[in-house]
N, C-alpha and C positions, 0 to 999 in steps of 0.2 A: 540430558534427558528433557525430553517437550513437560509443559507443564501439560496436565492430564484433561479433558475435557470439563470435567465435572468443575475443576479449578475454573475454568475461563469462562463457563455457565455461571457460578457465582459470585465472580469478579463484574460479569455486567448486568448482574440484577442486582448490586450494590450502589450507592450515589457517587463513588469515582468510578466506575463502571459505566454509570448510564450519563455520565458526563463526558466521557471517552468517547463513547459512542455517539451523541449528538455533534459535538465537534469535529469529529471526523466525520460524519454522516453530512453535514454543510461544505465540508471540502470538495465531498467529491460530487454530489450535488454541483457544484462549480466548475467541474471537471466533466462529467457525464451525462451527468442530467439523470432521464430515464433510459440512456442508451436505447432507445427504442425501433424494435426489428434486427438489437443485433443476440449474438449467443454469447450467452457471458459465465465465467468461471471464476468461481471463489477458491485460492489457496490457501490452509493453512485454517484459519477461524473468521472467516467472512459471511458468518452467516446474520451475526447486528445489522449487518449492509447491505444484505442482496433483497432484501426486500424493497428497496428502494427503486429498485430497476422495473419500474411498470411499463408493460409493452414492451418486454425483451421479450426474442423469440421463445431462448432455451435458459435458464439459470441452473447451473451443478455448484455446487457445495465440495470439492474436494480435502479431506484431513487425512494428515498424516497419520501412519500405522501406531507413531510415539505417542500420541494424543489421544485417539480415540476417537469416534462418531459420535455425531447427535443425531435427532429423528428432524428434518427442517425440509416444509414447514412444518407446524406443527398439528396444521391440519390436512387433507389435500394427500399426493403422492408426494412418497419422500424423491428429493432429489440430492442426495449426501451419497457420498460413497468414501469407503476409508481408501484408501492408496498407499505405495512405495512413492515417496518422493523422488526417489531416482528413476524410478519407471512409471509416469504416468499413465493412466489405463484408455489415453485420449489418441483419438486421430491425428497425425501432422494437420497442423490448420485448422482445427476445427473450430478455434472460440476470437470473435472479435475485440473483445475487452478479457481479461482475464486481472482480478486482483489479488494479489498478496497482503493477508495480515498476519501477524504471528507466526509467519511463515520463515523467516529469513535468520532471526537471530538466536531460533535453535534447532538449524539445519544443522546436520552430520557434515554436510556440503554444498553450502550456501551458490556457490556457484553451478553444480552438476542439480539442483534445484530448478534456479533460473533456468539453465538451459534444455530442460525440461518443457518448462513454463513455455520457452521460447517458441519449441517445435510446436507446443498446440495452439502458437498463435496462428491469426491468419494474416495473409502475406501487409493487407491495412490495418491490423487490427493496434490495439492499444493497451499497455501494461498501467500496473498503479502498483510501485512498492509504498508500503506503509509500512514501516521499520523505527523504532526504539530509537532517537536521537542521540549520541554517544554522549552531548553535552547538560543535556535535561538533569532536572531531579528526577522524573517518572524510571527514568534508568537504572537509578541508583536508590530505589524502595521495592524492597521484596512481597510485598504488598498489593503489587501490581504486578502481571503479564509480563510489561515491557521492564520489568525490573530483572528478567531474568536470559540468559542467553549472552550475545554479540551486541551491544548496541552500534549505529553506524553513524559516520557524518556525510554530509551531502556526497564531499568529494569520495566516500570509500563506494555509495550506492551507485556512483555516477561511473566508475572505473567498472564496478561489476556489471552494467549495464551493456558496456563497452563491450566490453570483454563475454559477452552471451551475442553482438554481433547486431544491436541495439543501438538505439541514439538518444540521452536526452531529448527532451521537448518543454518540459517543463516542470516545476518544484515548489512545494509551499511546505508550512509548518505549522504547527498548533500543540494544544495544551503547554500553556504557558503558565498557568496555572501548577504551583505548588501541590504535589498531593497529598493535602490535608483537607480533612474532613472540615474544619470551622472555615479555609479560605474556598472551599468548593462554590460557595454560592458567588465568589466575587469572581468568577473564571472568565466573563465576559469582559470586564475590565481591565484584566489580565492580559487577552488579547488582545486587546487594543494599545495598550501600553506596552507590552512586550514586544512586539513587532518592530515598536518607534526606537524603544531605547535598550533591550534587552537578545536581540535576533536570537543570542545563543543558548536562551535558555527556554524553548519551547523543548517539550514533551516528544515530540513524534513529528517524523522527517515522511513525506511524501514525492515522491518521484515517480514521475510520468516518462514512459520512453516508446519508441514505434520502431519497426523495420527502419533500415536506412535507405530509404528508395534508389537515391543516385546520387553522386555527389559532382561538386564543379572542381577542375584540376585544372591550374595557374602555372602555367609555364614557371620553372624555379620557385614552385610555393609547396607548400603542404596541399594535402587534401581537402576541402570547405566543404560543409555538410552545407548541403542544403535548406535553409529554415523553413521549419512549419509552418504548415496554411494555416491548422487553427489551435494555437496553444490550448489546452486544456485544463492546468491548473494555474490560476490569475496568482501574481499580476506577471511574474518574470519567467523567461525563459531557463531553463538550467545551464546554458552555456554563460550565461551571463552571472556577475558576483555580485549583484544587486539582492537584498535582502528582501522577504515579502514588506508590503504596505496594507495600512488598514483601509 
């Protein structure tokens, strides 16, 4: 069962909440920017984050029926709407960026989800799972959102990606950071030293992936994906076993 809305409202008006949220809100910052002039869609609890998309054409807010709605924004027209995660209420193609938070690790079926997700992308557009690190403490504290559900590791996100007919493109991580209330103020430290000497013990797993436009085929080889024009979550590619750097 989805934790409830009211739960994840008062998870990020708390100080591990609002430190969730800024750290992840600098990710994708590095990843998107303001995606500006495209349509973008929140899965799942993305609504900490869509405010950041200034000069997006269209921003929807989509939650799951398990969860429940919020009114967002909070001024303005609402743009939320509750859904079937198995049947989204979207056009094929219709959103250039679409993100997933809280959406993935308690899905009914994480995959019939994504490939959900998938149809409403558009043919260039661009995904962002944010998904519960299998290796973190933030996993394994019920205290926290991401302490509840499926948590994933790169390579479980990177298969399901796959497998919705996707490509990696790029992967980073964050909260490295313990979540404890006395180490919260040292969280920037955290990541900085986490990264260097600790890869597996960040918080929250972020994967980028796009259509597969075309691939190159090698007389007697496998298949080659094509590499990305412009990575979007620094510094590594997700095909690659290289760990983030600070």
């Amino acid at each position: 069962m989805r934790r409830s809305i009211e739960e994840l409202r008062t998870f990020y008006g708390e100080p591990a909440g609002a430190l969730a949220r800024r750290l992840l809100a600098r990710r994708l910052d590095d990843a998107w920017g303001e995606a500006a002039g495209c349509d973008v869609l929140g899965l799942g609890y993305a609504t900490p984050w869509l405010d950041a998309f200034i000069g997006a054409r269209r921003v929807v807010a989509a939650m799951p029926g398990g969860q429940g709605v919020e009114l967002w924004p909070a001024a303005g027209r609402n743009r939320t709407v509750l859904v079937d995660d198995r049947r989204l209420p979207f056009p094929a193609g219709g959103f250039d960026r679409i993100l997933l938070v809280h959406a993935l690790e308690e899905a009914d079926d994480a995959a019939g989800l994504l490939a959900e997700a998938v149809r409403a992308l558009s043919p260039a557009g661009r995904i962002i799972l944010i998904a519960a690190a299998r290796g973190g403490l933030w996993s394994r504290v019920e205290s926290t959102p991401f302490g509840y559900g499926r948590p994933f590791t790169r390579r479980q996100l990177e298969r399901l990606v796959r497998e919705a007919g996707l490509e990696p493109t790029a992967w980073s991580q964050t909260l490295y950071v313990p979540p404890w209330g006395p180490l919260l103020p040292l969280a920037d430290g955290f990541e900085q030293v986490g990264r260097r000497i600790a890869p597996g013990a960040a918080g929250v797993i972020l994967l980028e992936a796009t259509r597969q436009a075309y691939a190159r085929v090698h007389p007697g080889s496998a298949v080659a994906t094509a590499p990305a024009l412009s990575p979007a979550l620094h510094p590594q590619p997700a095909s690659r076993l290289h760990r983030d750097r600070p």
